[in-house]
MOPAC internal coordinates of N, CA, C and O (Angstrom, degrees):
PM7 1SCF
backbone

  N    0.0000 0     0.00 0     0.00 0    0    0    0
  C    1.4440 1     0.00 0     0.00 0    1    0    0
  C    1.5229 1   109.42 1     0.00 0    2    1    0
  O    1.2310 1   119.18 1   -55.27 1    3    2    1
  N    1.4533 1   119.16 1   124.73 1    3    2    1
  C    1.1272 1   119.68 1   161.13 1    5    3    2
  C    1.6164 1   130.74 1   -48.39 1    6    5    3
  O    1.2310 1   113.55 1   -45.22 1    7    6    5
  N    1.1911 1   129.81 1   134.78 1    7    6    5
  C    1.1550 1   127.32 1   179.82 1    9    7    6
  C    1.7593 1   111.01 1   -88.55 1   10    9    7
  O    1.2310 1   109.74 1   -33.93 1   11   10    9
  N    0.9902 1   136.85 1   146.07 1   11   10    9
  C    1.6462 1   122.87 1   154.86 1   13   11   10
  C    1.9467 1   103.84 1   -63.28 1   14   13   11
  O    1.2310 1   137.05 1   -17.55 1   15   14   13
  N    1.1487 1    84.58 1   162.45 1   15   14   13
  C    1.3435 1   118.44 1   166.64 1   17   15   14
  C    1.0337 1   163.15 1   178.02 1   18   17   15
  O    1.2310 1   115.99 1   -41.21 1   19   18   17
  N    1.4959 1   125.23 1   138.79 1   19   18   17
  C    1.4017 1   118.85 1  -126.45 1   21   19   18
  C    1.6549 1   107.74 1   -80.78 1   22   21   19
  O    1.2310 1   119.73 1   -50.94 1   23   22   21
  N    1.6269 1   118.12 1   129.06 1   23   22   21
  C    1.2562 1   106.56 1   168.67 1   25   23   22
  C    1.9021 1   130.53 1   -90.09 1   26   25   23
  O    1.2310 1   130.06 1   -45.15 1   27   26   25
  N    1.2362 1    98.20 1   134.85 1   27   26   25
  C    1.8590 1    94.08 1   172.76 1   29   27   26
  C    1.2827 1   118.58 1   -26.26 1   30   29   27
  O    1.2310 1   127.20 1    -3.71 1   31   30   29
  N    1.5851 1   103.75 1   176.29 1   31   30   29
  C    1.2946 1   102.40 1   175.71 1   33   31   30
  C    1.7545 1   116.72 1   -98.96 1   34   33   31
  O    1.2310 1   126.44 1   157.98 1   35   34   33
  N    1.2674 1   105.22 1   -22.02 1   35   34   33
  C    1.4608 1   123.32 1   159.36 1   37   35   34
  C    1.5608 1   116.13 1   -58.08 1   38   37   35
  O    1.2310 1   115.71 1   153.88 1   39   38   37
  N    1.2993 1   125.75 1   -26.12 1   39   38   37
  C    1.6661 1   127.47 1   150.51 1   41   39   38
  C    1.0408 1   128.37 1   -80.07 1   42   41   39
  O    1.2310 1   117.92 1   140.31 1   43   42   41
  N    1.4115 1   121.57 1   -39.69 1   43   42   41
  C    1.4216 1   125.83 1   152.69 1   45   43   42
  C    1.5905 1   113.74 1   -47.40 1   46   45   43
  O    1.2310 1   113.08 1   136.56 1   47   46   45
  N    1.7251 1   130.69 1   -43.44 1   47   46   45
  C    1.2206 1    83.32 1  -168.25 1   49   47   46
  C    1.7257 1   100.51 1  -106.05 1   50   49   47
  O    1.2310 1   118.44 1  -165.09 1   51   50   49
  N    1.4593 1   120.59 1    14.91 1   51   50   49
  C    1.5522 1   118.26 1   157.77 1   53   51   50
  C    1.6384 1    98.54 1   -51.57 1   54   53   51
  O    1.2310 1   125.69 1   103.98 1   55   54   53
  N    1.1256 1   106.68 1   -76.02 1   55   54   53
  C    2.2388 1   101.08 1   179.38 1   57   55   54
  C    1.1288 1   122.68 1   -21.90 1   58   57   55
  O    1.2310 1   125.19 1   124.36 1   59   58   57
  N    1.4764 1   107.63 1   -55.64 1   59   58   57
  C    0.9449 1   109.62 1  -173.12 1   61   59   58
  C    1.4874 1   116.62 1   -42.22 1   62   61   59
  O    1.2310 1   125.72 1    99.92 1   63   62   61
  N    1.9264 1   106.61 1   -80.08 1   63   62   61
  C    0.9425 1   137.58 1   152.34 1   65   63   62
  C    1.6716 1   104.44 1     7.68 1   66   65   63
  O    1.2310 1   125.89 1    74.99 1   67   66   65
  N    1.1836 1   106.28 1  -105.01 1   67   66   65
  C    1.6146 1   127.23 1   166.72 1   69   67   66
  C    0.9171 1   108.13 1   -18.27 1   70   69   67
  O    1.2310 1   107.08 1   167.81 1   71   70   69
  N    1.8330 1   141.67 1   -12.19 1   71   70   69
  C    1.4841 1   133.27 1  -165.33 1   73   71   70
  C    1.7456 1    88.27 1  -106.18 1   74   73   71
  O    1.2310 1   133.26 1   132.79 1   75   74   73
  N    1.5772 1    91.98 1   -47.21 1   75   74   73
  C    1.4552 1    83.76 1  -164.30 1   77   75   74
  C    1.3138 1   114.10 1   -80.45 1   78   77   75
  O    1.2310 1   110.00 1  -177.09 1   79   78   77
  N    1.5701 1   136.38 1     2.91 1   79   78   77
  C    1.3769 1   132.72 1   173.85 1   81   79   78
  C    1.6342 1   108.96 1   -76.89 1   82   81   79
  O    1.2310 1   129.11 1   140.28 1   83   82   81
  N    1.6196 1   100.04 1   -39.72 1   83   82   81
  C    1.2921 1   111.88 1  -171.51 1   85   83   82
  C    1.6060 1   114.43 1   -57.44 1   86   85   83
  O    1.2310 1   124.87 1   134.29 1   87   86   85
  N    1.5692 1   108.25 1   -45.71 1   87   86   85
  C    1.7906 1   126.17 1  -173.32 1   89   87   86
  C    1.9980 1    88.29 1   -76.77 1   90   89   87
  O    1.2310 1   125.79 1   174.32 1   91   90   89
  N    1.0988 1   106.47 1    -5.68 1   91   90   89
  C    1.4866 1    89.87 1  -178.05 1   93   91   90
  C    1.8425 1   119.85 1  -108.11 1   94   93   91
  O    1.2310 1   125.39 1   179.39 1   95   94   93
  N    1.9300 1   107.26 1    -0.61 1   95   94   93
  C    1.2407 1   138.95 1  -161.63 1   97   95   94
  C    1.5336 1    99.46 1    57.66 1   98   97   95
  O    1.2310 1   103.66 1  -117.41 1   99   98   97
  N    1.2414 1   147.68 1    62.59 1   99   98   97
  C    0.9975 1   157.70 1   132.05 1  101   99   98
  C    1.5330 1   144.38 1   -83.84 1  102  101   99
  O    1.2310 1   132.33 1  -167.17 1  103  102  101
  N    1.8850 1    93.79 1    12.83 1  103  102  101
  C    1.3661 1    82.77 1  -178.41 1  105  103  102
  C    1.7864 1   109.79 1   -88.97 1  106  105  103
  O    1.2310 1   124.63 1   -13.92 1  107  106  105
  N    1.8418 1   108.72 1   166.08 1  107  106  105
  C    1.5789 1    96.18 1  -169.25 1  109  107  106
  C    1.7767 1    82.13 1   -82.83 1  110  109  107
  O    1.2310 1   133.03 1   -19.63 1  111  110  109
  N    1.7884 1    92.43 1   160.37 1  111  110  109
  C    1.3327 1   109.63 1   160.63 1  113  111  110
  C    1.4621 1   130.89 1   -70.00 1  114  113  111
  O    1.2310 1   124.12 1  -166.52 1  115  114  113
  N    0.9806 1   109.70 1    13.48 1  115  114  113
  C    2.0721 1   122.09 1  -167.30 1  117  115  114
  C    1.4573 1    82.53 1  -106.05 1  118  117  115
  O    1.2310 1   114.49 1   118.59 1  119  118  117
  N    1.5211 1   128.05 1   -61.41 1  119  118  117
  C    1.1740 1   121.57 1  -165.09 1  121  119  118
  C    1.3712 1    98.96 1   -53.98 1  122  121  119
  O    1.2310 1   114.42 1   100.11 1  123  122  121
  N    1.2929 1   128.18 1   -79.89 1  123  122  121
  C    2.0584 1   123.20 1  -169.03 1  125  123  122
  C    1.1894 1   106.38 1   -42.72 1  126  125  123
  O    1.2310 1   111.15 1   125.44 1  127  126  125
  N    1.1808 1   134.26 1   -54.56 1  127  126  125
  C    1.1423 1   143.42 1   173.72 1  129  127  126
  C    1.4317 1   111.48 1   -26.62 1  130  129  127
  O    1.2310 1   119.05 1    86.80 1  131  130  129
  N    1.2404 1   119.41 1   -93.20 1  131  130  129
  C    1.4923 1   135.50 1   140.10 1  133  131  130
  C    1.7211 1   124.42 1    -6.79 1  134  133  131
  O    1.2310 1   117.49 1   156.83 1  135  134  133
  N    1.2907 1   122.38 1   -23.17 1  135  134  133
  C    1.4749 1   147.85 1  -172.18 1  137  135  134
  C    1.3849 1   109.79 1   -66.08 1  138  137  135
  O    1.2310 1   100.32 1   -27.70 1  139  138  137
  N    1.5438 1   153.26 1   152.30 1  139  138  137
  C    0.9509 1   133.28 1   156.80 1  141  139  138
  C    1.1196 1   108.48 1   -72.23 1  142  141  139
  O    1.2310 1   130.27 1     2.34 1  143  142  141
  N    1.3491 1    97.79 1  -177.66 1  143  142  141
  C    1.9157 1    89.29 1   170.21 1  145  143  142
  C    1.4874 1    96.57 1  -147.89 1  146  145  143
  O    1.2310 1   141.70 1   -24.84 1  147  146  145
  N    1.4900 1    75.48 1   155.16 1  147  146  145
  C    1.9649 1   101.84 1  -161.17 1  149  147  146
  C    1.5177 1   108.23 1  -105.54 1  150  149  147
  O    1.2310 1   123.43 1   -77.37 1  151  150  149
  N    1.0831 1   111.03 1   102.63 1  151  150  149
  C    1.8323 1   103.88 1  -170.57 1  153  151  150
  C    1.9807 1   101.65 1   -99.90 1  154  153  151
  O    1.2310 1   123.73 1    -4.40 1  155  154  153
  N    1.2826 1   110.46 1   175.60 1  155  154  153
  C    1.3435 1   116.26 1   179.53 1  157  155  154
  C    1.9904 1   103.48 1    47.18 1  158  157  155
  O    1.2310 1   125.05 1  -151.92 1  159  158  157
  N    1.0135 1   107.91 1    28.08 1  159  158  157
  C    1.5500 1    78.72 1   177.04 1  161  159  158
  C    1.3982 1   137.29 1   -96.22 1  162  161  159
  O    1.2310 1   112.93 1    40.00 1  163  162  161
  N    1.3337 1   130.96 1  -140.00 1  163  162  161
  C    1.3833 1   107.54 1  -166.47 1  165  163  162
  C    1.5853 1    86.19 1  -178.01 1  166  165  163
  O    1.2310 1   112.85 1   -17.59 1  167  166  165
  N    1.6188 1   131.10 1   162.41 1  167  166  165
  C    1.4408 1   122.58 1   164.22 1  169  167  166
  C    1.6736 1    97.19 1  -107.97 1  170  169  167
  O    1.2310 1   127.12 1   -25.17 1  171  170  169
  N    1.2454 1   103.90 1   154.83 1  171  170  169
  C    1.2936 1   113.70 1   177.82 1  173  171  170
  C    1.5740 1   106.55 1  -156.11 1  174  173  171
  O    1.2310 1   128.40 1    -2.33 1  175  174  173
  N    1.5186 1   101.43 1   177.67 1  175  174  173
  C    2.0890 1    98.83 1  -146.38 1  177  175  174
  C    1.7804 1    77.17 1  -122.18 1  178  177  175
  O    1.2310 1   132.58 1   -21.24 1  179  178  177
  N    1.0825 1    93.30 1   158.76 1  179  178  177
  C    1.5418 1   103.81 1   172.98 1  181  179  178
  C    1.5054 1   103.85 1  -162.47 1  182  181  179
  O    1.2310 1   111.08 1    62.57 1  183  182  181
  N    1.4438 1   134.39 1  -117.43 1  183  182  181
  C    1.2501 1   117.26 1   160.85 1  185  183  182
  C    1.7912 1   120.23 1   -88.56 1  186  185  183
  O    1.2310 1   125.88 1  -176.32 1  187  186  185
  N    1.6111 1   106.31 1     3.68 1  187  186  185
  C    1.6097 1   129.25 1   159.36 1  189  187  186
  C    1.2544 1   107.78 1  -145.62 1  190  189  187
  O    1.2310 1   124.88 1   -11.43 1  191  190  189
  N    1.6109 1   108.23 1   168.57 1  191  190  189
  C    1.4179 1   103.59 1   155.34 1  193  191  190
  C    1.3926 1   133.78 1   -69.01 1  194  193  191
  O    1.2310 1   115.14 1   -31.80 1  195  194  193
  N    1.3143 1   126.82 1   148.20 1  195  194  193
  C    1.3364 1   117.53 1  -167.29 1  197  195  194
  C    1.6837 1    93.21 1  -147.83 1  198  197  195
  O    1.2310 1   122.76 1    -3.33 1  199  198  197
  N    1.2977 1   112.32 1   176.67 1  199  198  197
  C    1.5973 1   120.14 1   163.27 1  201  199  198
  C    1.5298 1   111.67 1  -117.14 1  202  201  199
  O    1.2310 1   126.16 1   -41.13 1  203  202  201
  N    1.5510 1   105.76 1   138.87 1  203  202  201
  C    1.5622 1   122.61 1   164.67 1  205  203  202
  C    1.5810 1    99.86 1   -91.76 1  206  205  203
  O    1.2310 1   124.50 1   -41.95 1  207  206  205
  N    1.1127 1   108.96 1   138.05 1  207  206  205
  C    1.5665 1   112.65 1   151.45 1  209  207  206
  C    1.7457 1    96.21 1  -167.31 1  210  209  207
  O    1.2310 1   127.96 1     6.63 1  211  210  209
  N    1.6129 1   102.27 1  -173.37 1  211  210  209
  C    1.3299 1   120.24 1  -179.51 1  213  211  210
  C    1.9201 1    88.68 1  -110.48 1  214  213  211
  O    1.2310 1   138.20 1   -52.32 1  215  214  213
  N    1.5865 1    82.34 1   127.68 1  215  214  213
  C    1.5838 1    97.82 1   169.10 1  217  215  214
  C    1.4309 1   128.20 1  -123.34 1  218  217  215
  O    1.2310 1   126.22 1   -11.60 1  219  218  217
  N    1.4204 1   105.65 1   168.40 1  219  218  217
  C    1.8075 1   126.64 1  -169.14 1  221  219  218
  C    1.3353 1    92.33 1  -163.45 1  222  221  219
  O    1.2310 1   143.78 1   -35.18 1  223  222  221
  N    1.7541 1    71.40 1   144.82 1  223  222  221
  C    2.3473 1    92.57 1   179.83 1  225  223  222
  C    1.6760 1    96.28 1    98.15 1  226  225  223
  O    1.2310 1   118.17 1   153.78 1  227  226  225
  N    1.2307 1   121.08 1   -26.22 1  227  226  225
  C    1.3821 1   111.99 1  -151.62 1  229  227  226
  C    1.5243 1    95.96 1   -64.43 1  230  229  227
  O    1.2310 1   119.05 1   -35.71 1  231  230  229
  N    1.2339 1   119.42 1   144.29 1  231  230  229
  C    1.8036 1   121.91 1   172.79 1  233  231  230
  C    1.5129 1   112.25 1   -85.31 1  234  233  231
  O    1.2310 1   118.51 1  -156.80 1  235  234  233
  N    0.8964 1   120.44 1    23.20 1  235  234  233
  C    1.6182 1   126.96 1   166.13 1  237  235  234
  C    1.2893 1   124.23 1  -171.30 1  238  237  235
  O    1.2310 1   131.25 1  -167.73 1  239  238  237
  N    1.5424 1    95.89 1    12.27 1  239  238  237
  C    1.5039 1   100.20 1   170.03 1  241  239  238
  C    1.4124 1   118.87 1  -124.69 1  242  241  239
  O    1.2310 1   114.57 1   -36.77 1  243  242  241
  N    1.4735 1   127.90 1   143.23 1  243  242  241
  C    1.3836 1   126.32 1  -175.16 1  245  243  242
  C    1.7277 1   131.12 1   -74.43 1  246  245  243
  O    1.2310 1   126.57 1   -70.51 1  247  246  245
  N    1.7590 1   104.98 1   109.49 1  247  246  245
  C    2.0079 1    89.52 1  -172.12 1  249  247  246
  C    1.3193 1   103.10 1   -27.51 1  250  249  247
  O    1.2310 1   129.59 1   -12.42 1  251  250  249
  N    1.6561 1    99.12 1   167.58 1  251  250  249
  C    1.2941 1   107.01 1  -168.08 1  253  251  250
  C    0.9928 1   133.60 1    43.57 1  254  253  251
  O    1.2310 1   107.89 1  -156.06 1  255  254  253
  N    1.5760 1   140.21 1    23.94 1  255  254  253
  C    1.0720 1   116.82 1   150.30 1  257  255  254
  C    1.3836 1   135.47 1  -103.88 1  258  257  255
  O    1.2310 1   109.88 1   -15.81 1  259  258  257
  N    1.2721 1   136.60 1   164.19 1  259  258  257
  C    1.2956 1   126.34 1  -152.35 1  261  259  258
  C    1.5947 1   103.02 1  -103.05 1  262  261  259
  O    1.2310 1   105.40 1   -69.27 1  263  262  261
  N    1.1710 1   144.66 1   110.73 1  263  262  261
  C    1.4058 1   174.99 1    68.76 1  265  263  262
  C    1.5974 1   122.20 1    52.01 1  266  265  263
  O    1.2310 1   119.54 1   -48.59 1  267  266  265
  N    1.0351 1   118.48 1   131.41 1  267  266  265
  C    1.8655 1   127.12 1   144.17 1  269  267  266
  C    1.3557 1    95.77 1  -125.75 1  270  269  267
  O    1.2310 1   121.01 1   -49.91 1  271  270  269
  N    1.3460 1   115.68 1   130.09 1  271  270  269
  C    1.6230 1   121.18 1   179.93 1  273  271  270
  C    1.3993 1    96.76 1   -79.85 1  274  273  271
  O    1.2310 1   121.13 1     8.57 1  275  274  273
  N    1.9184 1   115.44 1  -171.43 1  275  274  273
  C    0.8212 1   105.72 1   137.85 1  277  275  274
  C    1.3051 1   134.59 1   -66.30 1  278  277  275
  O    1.2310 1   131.27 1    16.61 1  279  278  277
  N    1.4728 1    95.85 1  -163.39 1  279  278  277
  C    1.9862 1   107.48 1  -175.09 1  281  279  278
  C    1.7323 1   113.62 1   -54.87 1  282  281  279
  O    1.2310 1   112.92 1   -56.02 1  283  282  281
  N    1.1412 1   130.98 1   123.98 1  283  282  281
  C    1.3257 1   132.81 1  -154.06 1  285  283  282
  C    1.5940 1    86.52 1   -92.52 1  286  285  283
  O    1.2310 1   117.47 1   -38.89 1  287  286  285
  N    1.6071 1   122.43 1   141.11 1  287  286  285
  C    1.4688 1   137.99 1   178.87 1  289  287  286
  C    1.6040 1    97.32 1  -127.45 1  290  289  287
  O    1.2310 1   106.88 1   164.55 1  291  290  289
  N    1.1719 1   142.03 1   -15.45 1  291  290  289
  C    1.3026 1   134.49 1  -150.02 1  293  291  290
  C    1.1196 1    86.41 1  -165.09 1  294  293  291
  O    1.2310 1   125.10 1   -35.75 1  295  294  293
  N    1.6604 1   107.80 1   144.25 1  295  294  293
  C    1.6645 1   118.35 1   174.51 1  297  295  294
  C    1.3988 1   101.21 1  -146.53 1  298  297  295
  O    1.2310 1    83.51 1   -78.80 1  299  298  297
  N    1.5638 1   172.13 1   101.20 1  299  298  297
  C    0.8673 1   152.12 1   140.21 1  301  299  298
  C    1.9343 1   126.95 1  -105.27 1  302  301  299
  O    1.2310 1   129.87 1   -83.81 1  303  302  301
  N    1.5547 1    98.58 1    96.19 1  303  302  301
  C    1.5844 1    92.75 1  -169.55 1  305  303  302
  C    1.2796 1   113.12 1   -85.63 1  306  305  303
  O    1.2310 1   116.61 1  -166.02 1  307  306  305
  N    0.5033 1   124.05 1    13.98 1  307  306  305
  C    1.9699 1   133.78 1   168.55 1  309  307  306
  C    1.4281 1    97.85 1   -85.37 1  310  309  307
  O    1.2310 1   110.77 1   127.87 1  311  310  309
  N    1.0894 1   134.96 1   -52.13 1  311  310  309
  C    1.7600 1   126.40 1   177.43 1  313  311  310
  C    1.4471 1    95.37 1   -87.37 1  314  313  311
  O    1.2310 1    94.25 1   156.56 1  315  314  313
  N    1.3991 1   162.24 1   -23.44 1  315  314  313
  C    1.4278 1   138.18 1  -123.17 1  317  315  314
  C    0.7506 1   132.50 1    54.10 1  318  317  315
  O    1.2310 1   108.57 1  -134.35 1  319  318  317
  N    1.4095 1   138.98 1    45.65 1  319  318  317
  C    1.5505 1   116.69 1  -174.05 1  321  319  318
  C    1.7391 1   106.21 1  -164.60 1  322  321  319
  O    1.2310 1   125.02 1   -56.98 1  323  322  321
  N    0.9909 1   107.97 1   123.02 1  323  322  321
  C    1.9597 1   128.78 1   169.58 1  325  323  322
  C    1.1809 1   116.55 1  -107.01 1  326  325  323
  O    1.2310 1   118.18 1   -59.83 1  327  326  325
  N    1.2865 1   121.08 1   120.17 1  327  326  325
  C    1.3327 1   109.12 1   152.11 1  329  327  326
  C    1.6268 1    98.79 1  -111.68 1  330  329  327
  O    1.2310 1   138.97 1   -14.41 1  331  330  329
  N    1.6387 1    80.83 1   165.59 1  331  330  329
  C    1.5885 1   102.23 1   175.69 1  333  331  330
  C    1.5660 1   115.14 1  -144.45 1  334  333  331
  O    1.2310 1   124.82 1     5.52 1  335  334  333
  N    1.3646 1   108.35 1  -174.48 1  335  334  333
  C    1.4986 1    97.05 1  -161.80 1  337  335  334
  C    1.3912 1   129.03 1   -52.66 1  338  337  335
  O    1.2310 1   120.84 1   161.51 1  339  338  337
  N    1.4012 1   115.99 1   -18.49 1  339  338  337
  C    1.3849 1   127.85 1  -169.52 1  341  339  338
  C    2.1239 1   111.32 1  -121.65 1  342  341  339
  O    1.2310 1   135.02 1   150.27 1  343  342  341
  N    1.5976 1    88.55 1   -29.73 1  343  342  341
  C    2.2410 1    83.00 1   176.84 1  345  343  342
  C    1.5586 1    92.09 1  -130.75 1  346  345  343
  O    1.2310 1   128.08 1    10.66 1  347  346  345
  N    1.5551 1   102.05 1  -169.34 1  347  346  345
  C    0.9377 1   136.91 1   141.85 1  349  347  346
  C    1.2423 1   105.19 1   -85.55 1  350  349  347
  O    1.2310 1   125.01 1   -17.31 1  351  350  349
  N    1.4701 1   107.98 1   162.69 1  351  350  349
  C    1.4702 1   118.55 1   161.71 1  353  351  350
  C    1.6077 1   122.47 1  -156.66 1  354  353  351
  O    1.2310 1   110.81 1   -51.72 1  355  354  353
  N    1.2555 1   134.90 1   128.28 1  355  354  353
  C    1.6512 1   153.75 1  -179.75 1  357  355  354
  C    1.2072 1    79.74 1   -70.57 1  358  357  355
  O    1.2310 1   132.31 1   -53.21 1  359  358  357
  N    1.5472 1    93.82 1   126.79 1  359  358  357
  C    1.7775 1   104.90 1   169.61 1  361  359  358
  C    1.9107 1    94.46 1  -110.92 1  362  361  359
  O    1.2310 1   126.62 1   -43.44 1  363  362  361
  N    1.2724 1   104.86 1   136.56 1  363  362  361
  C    1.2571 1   121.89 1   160.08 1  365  363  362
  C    1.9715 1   123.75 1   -74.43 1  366  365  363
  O    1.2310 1   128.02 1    54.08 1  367  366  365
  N    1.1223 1   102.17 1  -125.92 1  367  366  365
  C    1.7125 1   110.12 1   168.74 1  369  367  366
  C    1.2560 1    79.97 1  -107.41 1  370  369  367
  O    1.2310 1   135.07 1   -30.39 1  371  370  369
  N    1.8892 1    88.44 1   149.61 1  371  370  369
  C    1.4742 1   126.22 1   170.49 1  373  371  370
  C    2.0443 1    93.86 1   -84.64 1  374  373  371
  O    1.2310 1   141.05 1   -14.64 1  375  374  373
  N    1.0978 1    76.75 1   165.36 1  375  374  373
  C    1.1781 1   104.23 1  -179.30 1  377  375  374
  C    1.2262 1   130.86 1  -104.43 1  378  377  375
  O    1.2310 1   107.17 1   -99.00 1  379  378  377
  N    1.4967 1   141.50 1    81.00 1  379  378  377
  C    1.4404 1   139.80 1  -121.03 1  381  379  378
  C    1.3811 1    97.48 1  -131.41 1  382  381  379
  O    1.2310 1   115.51 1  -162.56 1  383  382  381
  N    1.3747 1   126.12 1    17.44 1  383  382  381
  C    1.2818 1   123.01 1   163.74 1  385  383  382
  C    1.7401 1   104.07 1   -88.61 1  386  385  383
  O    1.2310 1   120.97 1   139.37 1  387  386  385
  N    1.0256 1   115.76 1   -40.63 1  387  386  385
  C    1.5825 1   104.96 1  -167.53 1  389  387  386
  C    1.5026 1   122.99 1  -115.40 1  390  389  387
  O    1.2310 1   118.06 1   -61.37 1  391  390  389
  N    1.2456 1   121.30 1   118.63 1  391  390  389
  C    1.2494 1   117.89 1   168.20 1  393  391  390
  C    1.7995 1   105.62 1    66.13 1  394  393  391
  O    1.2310 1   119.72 1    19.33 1  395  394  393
  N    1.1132 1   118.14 1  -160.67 1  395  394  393
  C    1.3789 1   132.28 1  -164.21 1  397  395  394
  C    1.5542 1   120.37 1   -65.19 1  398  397  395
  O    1.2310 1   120.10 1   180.00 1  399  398  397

């Protein structure tokens, strides 16, 4: 079982940050670029919202494998791009077989 845990305030206000460059079209292109990317995914609720998909790029995670990110803060699928509490992420195709 996952535990919560508490993030700094120096991560808190990178998110932040990152929310408001993004709502402002300011994010750099190296960062998405640079992003893993999350294909097939989907949002789903758990004790937050988060995204499932199958990922690549991830730096500690294996292509292909299938995913719950962290807690999702940012969603925009019209550009590609999520962040969540811990990446960015390149959204691929949604995933319209399951759920939401």
């Amino acid at each position: 079982m996952t535990m919560f845990q508490w993030i700094d305030s120096q991560a808190t206000e990178r998110l932040l940050e990152d929310i408001r460059r993004a709502n402002a079209g300011e994010i750099e292109r190296g960062i998405i670029a640079n992003a893993p990317l999350l294909d097939s995914y989907r949002a789903v609720l758990g004790r937050a919202y988060a995204l499932s998909g199958i990922v690549s790029g991830h730096p500690r995670l294996h292509d292909g494998k299938e995913i719950i990110t962290s807690q999702l803060f940012y969603l925009d699928p019209d550009r590609g791009i999520a962040r969540t509490m811990n990446n960015w992420y390149r959204l691929s195709k949604r995933d319209q077989g399951r759920g939401n």
